[in-house]
ROVO-856999 format. One record per residue (C-alpha): residue in three letters; chain; x, y, z. Coordinates in nm, 2 decimals, decimal comma. Example, Ala and Ser with C-alpha at 12.3 -4.5 7.8 and 13.67 -1.06 7.14 Angstrom:
2
[atom ALA; A; [1,23; -0,45; 0,78]] [atom SER; A; [1,37; -0,11; 0,71]] 
! end
This chain:
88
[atom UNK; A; [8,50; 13,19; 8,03]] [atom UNK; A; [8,25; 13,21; 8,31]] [atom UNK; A; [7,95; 13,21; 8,08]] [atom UNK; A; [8,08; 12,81; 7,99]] [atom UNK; A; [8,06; 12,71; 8,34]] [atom UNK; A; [7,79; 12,43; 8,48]] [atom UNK; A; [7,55; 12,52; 8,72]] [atom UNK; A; [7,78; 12,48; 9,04]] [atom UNK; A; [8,05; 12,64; 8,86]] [atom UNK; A; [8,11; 12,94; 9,09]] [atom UNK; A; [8,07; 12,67; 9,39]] [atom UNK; A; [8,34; 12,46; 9,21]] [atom UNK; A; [8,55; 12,78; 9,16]] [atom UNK; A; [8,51; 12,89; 9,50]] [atom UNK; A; [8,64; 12,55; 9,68]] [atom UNK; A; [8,92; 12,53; 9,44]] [atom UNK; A; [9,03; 12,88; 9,53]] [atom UNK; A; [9,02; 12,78; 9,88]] [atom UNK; A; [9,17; 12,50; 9,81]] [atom UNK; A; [9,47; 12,66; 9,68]] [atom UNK; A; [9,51; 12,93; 9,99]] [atom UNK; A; [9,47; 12,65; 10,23]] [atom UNK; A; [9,74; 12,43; 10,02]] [atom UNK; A; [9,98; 12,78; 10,01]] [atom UNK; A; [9,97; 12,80; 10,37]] [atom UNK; A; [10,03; 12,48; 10,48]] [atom UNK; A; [10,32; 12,52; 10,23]] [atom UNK; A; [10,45; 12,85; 10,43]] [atom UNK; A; [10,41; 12,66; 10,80]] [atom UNK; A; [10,72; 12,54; 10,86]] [atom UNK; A; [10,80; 12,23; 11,02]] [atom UNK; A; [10,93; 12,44; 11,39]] [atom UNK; A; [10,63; 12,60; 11,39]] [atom UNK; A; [10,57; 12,50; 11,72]] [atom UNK; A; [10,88; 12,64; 11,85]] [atom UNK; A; [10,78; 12,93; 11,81]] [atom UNK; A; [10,37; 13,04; 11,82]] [atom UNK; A; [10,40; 13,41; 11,72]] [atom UNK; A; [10,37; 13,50; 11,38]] [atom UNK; A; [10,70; 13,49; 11,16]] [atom UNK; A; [10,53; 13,63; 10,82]] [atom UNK; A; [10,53; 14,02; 10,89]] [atom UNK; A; [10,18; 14,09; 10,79]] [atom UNK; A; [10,06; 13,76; 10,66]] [atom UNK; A; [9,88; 13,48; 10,81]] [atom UNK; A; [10,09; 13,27; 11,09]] [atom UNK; A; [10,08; 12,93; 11,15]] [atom UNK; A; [9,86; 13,05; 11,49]] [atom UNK; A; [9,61; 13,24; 11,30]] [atom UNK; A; [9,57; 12,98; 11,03]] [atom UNK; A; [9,53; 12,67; 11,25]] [atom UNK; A; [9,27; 12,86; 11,48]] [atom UNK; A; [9,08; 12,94; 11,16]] [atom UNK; A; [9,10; 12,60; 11,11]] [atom UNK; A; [8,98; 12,53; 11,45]] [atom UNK; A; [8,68; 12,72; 11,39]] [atom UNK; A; [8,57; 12,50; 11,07]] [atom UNK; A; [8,54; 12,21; 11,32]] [atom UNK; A; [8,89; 12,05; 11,25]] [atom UNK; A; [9,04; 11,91; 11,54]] [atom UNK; A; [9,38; 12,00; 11,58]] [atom UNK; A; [9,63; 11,75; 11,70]] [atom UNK; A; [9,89; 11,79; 12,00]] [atom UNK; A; [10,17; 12,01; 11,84]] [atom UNK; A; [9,86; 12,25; 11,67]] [atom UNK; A; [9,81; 12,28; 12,00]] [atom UNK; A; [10,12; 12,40; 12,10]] [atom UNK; A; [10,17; 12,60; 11,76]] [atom UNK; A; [9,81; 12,80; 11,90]] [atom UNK; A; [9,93; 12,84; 12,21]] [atom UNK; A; [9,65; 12,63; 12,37]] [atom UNK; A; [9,90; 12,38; 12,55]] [atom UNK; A; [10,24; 12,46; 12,59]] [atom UNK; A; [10,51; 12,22; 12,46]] [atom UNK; A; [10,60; 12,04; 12,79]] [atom UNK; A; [10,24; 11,91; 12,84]] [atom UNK; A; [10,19; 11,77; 12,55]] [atom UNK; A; [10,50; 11,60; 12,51]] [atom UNK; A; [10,38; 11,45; 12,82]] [atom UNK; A; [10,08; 11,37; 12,72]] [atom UNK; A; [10,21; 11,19; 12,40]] [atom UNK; A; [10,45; 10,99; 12,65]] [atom UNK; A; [10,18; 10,85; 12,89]] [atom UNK; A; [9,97; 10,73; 12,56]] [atom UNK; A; [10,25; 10,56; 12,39]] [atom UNK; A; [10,29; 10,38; 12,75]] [atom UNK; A; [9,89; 10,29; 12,74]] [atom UNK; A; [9,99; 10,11; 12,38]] 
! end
């Protein structure tokens, strides 16, 4: 099978494959993830560690990531929101 792929095969391969991890845990974050910032998985990936991974790539996280890291706490940037939806 591998001896049929282009060129950028293994490149393709390797994105897709990340692709699929990435996709499986956004599917395991659940929604009241920022209730909570510890990790709920035993010993998988939390929502904390995966977002700060993300964080690391350059992707910016939004308010409640935020609060799901633990880099603003819940209060604040409900706060926050409030005083831009008042700006609008």
């Amino acid at each position: 099978m591998a001896a049929g792929l282009a060129a950028n095969g293994d490149g393709r391969a390797q994105v897709i494959t990340l692709a699929l991890v990435l996709g499986a845990l956004e599917a395991r974050t659940p929604k009241d993830a920022w209730r909570n910032s510890t990790p709920s998985w035993s010993h998988h990936v939390g929502s904390a560690e995966y977002l700060r991974w993300l964080e690391a790539q350059d992707y910016p996280l939004s308010a409640v990531e935020e609060v799901i890291t633990g880099a603003k706490d819940a209060e604040s940037a409900y706060t926050r929101y409030l005083a831009d939806a008042v700006k609008q």
